[in-house]
C-alpha positions as CSV (number, residue, x, y, z in Angstrom):
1,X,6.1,-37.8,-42.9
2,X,6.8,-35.4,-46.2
3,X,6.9,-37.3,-49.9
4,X,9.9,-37.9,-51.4
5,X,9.3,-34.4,-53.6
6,X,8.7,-32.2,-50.5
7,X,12.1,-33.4,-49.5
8,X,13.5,-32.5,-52.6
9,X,12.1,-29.5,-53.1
10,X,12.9,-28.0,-49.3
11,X,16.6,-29.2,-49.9
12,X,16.5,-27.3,-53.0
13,X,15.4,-24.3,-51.2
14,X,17.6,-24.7,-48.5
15,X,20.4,-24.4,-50.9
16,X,18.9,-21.4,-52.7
17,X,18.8,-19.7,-49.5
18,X,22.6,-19.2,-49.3
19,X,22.4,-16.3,-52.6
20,X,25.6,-14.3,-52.7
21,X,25.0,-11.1,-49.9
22,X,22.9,-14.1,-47.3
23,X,25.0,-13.5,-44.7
24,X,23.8,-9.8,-44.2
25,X,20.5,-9.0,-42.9
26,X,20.3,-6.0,-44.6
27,X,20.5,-8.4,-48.0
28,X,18.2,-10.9,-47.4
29,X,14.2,-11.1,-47.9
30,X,13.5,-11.6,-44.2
31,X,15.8,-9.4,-42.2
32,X,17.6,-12.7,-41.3
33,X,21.4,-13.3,-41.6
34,X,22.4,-16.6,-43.3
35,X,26.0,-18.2,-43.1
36,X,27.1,-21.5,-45.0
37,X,30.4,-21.1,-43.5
38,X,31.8,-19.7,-47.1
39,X,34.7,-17.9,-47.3
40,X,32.4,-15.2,-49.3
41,X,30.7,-14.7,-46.3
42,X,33.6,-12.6,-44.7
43,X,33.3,-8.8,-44.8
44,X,31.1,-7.0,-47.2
45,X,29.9,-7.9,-50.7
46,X,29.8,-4.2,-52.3
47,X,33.3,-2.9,-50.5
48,X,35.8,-5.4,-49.7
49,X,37.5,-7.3,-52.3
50,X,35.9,-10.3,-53.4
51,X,36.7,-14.2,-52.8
52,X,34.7,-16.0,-55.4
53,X,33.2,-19.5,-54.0
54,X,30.3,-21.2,-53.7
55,X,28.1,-24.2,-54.1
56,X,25.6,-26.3,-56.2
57,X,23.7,-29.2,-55.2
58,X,22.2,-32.2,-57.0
59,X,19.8,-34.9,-56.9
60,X,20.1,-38.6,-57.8
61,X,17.8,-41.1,-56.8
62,X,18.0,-41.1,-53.0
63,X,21.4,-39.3,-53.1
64,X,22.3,-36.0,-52.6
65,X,25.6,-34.7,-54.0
66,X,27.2,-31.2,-52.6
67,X,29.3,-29.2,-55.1
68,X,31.9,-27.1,-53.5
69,X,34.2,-24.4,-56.2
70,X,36.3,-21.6,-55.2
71,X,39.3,-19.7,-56.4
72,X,42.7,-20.7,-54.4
73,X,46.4,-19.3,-54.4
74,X,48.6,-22.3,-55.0
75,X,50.9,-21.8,-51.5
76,X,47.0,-22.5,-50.2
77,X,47.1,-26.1,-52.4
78,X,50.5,-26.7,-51.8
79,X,50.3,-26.6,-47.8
80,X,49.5,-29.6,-45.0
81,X,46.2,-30.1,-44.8
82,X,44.3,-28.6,-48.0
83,X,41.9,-31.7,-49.1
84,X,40.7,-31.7,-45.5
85,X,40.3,-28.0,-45.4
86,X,38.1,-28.4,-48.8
87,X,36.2,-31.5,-47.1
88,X,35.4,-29.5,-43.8
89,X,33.7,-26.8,-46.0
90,X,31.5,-29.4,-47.6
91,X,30.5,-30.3,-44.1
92,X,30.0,-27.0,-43.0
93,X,27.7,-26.5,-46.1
94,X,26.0,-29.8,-45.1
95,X,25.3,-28.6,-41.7
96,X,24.4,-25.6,-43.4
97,X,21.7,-27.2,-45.8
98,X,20.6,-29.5,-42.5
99,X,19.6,-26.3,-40.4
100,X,18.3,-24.2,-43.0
101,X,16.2,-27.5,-44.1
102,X,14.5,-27.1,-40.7
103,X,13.6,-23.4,-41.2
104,X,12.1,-23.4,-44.3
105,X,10.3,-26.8,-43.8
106,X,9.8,-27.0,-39.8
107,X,11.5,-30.6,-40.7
108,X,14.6,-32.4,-39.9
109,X,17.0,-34.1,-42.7
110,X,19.0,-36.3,-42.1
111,X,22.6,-36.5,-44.7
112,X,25.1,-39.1,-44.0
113,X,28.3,-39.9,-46.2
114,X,27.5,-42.6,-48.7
115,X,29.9,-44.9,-47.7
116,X,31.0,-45.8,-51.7
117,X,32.1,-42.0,-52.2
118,X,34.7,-39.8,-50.7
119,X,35.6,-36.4,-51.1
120,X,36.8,-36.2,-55.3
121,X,38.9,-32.9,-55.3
122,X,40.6,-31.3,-58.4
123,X,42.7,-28.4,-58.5
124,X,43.0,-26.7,-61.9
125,X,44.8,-23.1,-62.9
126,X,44.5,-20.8,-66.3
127,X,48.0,-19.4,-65.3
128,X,50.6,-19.2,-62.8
129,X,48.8,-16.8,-60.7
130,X,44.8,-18.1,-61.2
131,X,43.6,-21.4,-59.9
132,X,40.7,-23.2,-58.5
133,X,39.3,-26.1,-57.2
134,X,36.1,-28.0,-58.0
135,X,35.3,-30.7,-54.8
136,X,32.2,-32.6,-54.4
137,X,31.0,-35.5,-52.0
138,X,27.9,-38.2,-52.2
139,X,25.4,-37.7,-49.3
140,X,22.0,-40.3,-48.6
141,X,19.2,-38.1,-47.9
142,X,17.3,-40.1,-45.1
143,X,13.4,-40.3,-45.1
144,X,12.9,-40.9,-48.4
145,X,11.5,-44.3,-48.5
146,X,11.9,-46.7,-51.3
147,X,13.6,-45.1,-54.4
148,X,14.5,-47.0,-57.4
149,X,18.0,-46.9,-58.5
150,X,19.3,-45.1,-61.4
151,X,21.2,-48.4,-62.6
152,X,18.3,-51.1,-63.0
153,X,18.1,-53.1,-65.8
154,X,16.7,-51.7,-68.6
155,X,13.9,-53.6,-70.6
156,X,13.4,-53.6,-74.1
157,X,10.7,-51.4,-75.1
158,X,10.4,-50.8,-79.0
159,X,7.0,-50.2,-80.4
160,X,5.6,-53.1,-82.6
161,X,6.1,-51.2,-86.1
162,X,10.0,-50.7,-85.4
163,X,10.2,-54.3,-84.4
164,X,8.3,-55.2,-87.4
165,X,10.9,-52.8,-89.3
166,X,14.2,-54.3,-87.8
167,X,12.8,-58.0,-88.9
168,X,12.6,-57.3,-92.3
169,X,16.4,-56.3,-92.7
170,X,15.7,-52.4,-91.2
171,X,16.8,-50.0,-94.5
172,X,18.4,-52.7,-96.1
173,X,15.7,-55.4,-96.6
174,X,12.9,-56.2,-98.9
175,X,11.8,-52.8,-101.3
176,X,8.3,-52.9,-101.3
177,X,6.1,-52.9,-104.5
178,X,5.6,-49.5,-104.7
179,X,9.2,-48.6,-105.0
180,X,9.9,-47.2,-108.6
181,X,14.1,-46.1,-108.2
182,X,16.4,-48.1,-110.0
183,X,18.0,-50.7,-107.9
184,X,21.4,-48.5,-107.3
185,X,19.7,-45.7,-106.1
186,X,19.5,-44.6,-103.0
């Protein structure tokens, strides 16, 4: 069974895997073609014209969250079914992350929606013509064991001099004998 840091780390590589230019063998380290289901992915990187999207992932505690971003046109926002579109990429790059997972650590993972998150979509534009849209979903990364949450209590844990320090009245108490300033100065 891999350690909670192989995990990470082959996730992490999984999602490095999809570089900009993947999805042609003639781009890629190993000869082999690499699709996350991106609309980047369609045609060719050097001659057609661009769509600019992509993806970022991040780690927290046993979680897994997937960051989706890509440039829209707003009759795209404005039409039936756009959060779902968004939401069916982020599972595409899921199934993405699950399969390439298994190549680079012969390995399964397993992702499943954490059930206290849903898909958090935002649309934002820099002018009547330009916009974009930032999506991202929560995913528990099974096999990891026992992982502390982030939000356990903290404990007190100031060193004995500071304690000592804030007893006697901090920067405001007692001046010791040494001090020579006048008693206004600071």
């Amino acid at each position: 069974m891999p350690t909670t840091l192989e995990i990470i780390r082959g996730l992490s590589q999984a999602a490095a895997n999809a570089y900009d230019g993947s999805h042609l063998e003639s781009y890629t380290y190993d000869g082999e073609a690499r699709t996350a289901g991106l609309k980047r992915e369609e045609g060719n990187p050097i001659i057609d014209s661009r769509v600019i999207d992509g993806f970022s992932v991040k780690f927290s505690a046993d979680k897994l969250c997937i960051h989706y971003q890509s440039e829209v046109k707003l009759k795209e926002v404005y039409s039936n079914g756009f959060e779902s579109d968004v939401e069916s990429m982020i599972e595409s790059v899921k199934k993405f992350l699950q399969k390439e997972y298994k190549k680079v650590t012969g390995d399964s993972v397993s992702l499943t929606k954490d059930p206290d998150s849903e898909v958090h979509v935002t649309v934002q534009s820099t002018s009547r013509v330009r916009t974009w849209v930032e999506a991202y979903r929560w995913y528990k990364i099974g096999g990891l064991g026992e992982i502390d949450p982030i939000l356990g209590e903290s404990e007190e844990s100031a060193e004995a001099g500071w304690k000592k320090f804030i007893e006697q009245g901090g920067w405001k108490g007692k001046r010791p004998s040494n001090d020579t300033r006048k008693k206004n100065e600071k």
